[in-house]
N, C-alpha and C positions, 0 to 999 in steps of 0.2 A: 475252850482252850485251843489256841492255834498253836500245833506244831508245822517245825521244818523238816523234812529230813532230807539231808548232804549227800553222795554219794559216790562211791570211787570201786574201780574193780578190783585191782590188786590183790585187796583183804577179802574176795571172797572165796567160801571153802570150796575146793576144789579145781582153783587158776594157781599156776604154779610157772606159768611163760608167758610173753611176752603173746605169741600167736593166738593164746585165746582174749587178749586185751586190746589188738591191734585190727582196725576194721579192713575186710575183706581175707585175710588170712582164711586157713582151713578152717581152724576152730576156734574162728572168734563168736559163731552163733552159737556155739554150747556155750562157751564162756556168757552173753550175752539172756541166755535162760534163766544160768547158774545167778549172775545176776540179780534179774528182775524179781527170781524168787524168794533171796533175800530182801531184798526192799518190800515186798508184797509181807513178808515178815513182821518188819517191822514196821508197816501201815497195822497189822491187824493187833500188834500190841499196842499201838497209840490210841486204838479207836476203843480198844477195853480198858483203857487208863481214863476214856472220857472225851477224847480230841472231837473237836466240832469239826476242826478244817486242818485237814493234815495236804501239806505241800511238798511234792519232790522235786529237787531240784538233780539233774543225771550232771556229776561235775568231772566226770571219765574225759580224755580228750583220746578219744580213737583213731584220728587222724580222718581230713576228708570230711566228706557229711556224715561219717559215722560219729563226728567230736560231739561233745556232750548230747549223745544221741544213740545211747547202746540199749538201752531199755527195751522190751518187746512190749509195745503196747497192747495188742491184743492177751498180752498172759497178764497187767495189771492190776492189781486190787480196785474195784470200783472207787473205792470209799476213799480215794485219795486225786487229787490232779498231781500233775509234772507237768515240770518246764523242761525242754529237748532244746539244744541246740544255740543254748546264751551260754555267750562268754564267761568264763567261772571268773568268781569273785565280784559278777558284777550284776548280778539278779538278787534286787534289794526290795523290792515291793511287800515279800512277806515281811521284811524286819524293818521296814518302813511304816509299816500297817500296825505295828506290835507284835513279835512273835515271845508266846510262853516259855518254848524253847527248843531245841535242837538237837536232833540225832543224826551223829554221822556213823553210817553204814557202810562197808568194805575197805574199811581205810589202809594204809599203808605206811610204813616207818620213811624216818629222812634219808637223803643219801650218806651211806658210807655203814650205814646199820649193817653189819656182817651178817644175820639172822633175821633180816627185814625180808621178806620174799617179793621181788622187783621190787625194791628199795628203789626210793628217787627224792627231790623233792625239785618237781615244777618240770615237766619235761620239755614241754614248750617254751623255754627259754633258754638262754643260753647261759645258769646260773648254775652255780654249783656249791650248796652250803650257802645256809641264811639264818641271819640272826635277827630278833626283835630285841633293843636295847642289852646287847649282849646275853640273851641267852637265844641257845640253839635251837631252831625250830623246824618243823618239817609241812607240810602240807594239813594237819590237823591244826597247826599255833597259825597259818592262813585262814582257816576257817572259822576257828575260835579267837582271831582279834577280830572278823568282819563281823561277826554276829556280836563279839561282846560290844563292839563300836555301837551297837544299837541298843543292847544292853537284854542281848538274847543269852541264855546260857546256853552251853554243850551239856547233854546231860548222859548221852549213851556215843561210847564208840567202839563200833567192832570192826576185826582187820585181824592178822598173826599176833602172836606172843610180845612181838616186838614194839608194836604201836599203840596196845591196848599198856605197855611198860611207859615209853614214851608220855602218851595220854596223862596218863597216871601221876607224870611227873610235873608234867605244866598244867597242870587242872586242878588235882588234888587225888588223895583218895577218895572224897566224896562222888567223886567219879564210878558211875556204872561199865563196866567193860565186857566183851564180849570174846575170847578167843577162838575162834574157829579152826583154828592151826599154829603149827610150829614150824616157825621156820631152820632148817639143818642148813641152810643157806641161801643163797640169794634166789636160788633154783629148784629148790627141795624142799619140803614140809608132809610133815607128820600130821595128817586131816580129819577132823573130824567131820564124817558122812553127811553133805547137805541136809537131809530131813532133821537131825536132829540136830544139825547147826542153825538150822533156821526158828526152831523150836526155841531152843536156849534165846536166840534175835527176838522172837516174839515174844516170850517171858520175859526179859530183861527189859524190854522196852515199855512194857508194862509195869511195872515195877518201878525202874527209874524215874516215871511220867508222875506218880504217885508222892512224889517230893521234890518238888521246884526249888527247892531252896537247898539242895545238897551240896552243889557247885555254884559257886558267883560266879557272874559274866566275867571273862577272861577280858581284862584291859587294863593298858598299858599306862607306865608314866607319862604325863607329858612334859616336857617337847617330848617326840618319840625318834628315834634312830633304828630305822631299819639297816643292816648291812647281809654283802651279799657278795662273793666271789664269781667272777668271771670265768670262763673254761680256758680262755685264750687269750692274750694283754689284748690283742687288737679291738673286741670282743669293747674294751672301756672308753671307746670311740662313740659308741652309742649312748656314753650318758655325757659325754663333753658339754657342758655350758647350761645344763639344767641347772634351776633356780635348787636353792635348797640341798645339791646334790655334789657332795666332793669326793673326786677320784683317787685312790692310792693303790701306784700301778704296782706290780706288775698287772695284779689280779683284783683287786678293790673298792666296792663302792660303797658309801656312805649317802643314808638319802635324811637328813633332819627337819621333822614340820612341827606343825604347833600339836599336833596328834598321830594317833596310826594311820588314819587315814587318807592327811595330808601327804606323811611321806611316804604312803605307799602311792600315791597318784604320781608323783615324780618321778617312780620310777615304772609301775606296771604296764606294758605295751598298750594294754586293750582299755 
């Protein structure tokens, strides 16, 4: 069984700002522990579910050479490899290869989640609020139209209160979920103590790994329409005269392909 696992810091228990997420900061190296031992988490419940080849991929953008590169590799589970430092969204070789399926670990809610804790969705660009064929999605419906594009399911996502609700909603309940905390808001949560939030990660992911068939690959109709608000009208300069792609200003883009995939190429930077 080849699993993936995803992975973002936001959701993990005990990051609560922005400095433990952001490289070079005072306490992005604790944050960056707190972390890795989630992920090492749920490496050790894939590997009791049966996983032959369990793959990480670090999809955290920390800014710098810390972007998808916050992992400590020396604290890593043996029993797994990671990819550091590729572009997210575009490291396809496990779900090119067949992946059984997909665990995203520290996730985070969309922007505007009032109880999302660093609520965002996509900070490296200059987007605000995105939808796939009109419904709302946030950085987990990114992850789960790339994998179900391959025809990978999501089968576990942990993060706050809010993205494991999220999750929930565009997944199904067949969906495994993990909370590790509550968000009081954007800046504050109610936490449950890493050892035993990692414990719950490593149960559950064992567990979920144990029925493939809980959750269908998340994918979309086609033609597919991604849409996505700009922060600033100027901001819809950068998508002027793309194929496939129509502007409505002030704030507005519309990207339509024959799939998800297409119209996310039309518009994705990377």
């Amino acid at each position: 069984m080849r699993v993936q696992i995803m992975s973002d810091m936001e959701g993990v228990s005990g990051i609560v700002a922005w400095e433990q997420v952001n490289g070079g900061e005072a306490m992005y190296e604790e944050g960056r522990r707190l972390y890795t031992e989630e992920i090492n988490a749920a490496v050790r419940g894939a590997d009791a579910a049966g996983a032959t080849e369990i793959v990480v991929v670090d999809c955290h953008g920390a800014g710098g050479p810390w972007s998808f590169n916050s992992l400590v590799p020396e604290l890593l589970d043996p029993r797994c490899e990671w990819v550091a430092h590729h572009t997210w969204s575009r490291y396809l070789d496990t779900l090119e290869a067949g992946c059984d399926a997909v665990l995203l670990v520290g996730m985070h809610a969309q922007a505007g989640t009032a109880d999302g804790v660093l609520s965002h969705t996509i900070s490296t660009v200059r987007w605000r609020h995105l939808w796939f064929n009109d419904q709302a999605v946030g950085e987990v419906g990114v992850n789960a139209a790339l994998c179900g594009y391959f025809g990978a399911p999501i089968l576990l996502v942990t993060g706050d209160e809010a993205v494991c609700r999220e999750s929930r909603e565009l997944l199904g309940d067949g969906l495994t979920t993990v909370a590790v905390k509550k968000g009081l808001s954007r800046y504050a949560a109610r936490q449950i103590p890493p050892l035993r939030a990692r414990q719950m990660i490593e149960d559950s992911a064992r567990k979920a790994l144990q029925d493939r068939s809980a959750v269908p690959p998340y994918q979309l109709s086609k033609p597919t329409t991604i849409t996505f608000d700009v922060g600033s009208p100027e901001h819809l300069d950068a998508f002027k005269g793309r194929p496939g792609v129509r502007l409505e200003p002030p704030y507005r883009v519309h990207s339509t392909g024959d799939d998800w995939m297409a119209a996310w190429n039309q518009i994705w930077p990377w």
